[in-house]
Each structure stands twice: as C-alpha cells, then as structure tokens.
C-alpha positions in Angstrom: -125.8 12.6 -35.0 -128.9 12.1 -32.5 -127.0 14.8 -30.2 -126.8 17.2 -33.3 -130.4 16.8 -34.1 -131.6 16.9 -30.4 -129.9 20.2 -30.1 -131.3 21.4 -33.2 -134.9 20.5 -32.4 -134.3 22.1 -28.8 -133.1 25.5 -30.2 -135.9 25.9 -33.0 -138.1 24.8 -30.3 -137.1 27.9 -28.1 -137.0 30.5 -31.5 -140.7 29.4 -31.9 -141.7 30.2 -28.9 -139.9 33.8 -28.6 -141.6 34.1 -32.1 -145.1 33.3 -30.8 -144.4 35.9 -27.4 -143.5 38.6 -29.5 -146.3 37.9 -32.0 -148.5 38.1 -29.2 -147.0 41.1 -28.0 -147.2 42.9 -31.2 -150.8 42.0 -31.5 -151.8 43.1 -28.0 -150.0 46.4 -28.3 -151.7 47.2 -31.9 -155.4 46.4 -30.7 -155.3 48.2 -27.3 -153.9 51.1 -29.2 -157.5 52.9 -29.0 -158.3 52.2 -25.0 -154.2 53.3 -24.4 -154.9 56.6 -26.0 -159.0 57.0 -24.6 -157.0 56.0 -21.3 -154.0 59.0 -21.5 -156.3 61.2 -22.5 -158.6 61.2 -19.7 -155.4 61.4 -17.8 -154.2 63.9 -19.0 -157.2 65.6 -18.7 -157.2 65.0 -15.0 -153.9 66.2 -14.8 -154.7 69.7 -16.7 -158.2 70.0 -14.6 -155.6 70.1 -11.6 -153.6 72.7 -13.0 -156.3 74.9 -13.4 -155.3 74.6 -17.0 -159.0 75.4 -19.2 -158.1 73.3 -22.3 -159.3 70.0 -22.4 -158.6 67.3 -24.7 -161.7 66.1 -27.2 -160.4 63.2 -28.9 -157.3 61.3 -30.0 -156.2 61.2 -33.6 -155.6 58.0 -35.1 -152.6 57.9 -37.7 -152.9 61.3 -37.8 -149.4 61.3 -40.0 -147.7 59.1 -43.0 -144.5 59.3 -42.2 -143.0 58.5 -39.0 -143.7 60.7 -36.2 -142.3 61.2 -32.8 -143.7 58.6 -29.8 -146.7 60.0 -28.2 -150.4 60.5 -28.7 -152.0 63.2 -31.1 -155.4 64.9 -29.6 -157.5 67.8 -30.4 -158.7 70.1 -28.1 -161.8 71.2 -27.3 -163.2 74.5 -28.5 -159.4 75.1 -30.2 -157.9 74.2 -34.0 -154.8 73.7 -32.1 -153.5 70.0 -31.7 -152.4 68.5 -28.6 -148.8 65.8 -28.4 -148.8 63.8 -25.2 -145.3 62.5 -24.6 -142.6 61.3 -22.2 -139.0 63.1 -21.9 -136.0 60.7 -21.4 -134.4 62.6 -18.0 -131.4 60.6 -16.4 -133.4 57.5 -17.2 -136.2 58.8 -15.9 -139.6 59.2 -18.1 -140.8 63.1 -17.5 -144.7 63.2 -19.0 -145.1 66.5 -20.9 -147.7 67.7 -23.3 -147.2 70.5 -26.2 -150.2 72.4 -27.9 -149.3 72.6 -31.9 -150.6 76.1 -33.3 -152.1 75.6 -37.0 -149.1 76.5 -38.0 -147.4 73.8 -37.0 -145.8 75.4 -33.9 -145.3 74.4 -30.5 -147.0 77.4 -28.5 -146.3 75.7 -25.3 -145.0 73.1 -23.0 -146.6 71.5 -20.2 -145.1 69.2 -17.7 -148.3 66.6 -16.9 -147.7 66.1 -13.1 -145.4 67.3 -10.1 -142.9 65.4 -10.8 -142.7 66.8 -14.1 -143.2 70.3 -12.6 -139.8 69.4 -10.7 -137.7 68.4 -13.1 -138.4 70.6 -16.2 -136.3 73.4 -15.0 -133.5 71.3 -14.7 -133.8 69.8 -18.2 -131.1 71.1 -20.6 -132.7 73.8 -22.9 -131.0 72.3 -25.7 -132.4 68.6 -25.4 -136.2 69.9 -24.7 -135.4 71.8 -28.1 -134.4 68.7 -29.9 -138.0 67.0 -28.7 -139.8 70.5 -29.8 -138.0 70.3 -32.9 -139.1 66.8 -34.1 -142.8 67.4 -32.9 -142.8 71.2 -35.1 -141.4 68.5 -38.0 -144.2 66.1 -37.8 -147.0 69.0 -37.4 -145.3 70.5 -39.9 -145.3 67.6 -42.6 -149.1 67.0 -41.6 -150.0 70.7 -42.5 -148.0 70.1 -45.9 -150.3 66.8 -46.5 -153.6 68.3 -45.6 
C-alpha cells in the first residue's frame, strides 16, 4: 500500500510540474505577443528596405479577426489601405518567411519571399500548396471585410 501511494504521490508530483511549465509557457508567449510582433515587423522592414521594396510596415494589428485566422502577424502599411500578413511556409521541414499584401478587397495582390533563402526556394514550391496558404489568408481578410 505505501508502494502504491509513493508512486502515486511521484507521478502527480511530475503532472504538476509539466502543468506549472506549460502555464508558464503560455503566459510568456501571450505577454510578449506585442515586442514578437514590434520585433518581425522591424524585420521585415529591414528585409523589404533590402529589396528595394518602397512599402514599409506602420504598425501591427492586434486581434485584428474573431474567428480563427491563419499563423502570422497582421500589419498595415504605410501610406497604403492595404494590409500586410507576415508568415512562414512549411517547405520539406523547412520554415520559408513570406509576406502577402491583402487589397481592400480582401485579395492577396502579391507574394514576397522575406529573405534569400526564401528567394531560393519559392520557385520550387508547388503552385498548388502556396495556393492553399493564399487561399486561407483571402478567407480571413475576407471574413474581416464582412465584420467591418
């Protein structure tokens, strides 16, 4: 009986403390949301400068949607109504970094890689999977033009 209870004590011993890690976790990841996104977008602003790209990103949106939304970050940019989506393709386990401006209409008017890497690889992306991603950020933009 002192063996059972040992055990016991041992194992809800070990659940409490993957409880209290991933309670941690959760809270760190929710109140660094604002510096992650003031930190990709400076990034990414970097990354565009490089490019000789002239748009430039003004600020990120917080919960810019109800419903759930593809992973990424939502900014504006500067001097456009158009939105800006930050956010990673899955490539062969590999994370490509791409970023997609959203017409008011709720349209993806065009893709760019953010980086050389990404530059690489995007041509050798299937069309039909970059579609899929295209497809789900035109839903979200589109649901968020429907709410406003």
């Amino acid at each position: 009986m002192n063996h059972i209870t040992s055990a016991l004590k041992d194992r809800l011993l070990l659940l409490g403390w993957i409880i209290g890690l991933t309670l941690a976790a959760v809270l760190l990841w929710s109140l660094t949301s604002q510096f992650r996104s003031a930190c990709l977008m400076r990034s990414a602003n970097r990354v565009l400068a490089a490019q000789d790209d002239p748009r430039s990103l003004s600020a990120p949106m917080q919960h810019p949607f109800a419903s759930p939304v593809p992973m990424g970050c939502w900014y504006t940019i500067e001097d456009s109504p158009s939105l800006f989506f930050v956010f990673a393709i899955l490539r062969d386990g590999i994370l490509v970094p791409c970023g997609a401006e959203i017409s008011e209409k709720g349209e993806v008017t065009d893709l760019i890689p953010l980086g050389s890497h990404a530059r690489k690889v995007i041509g050798r992306i299937p069309q039909g999977q970059v579609q899929v991603y295209l497809r789900r950020i035109e839903s979200a933009a589109a649901k968020r033009a429907g709410e406003a």
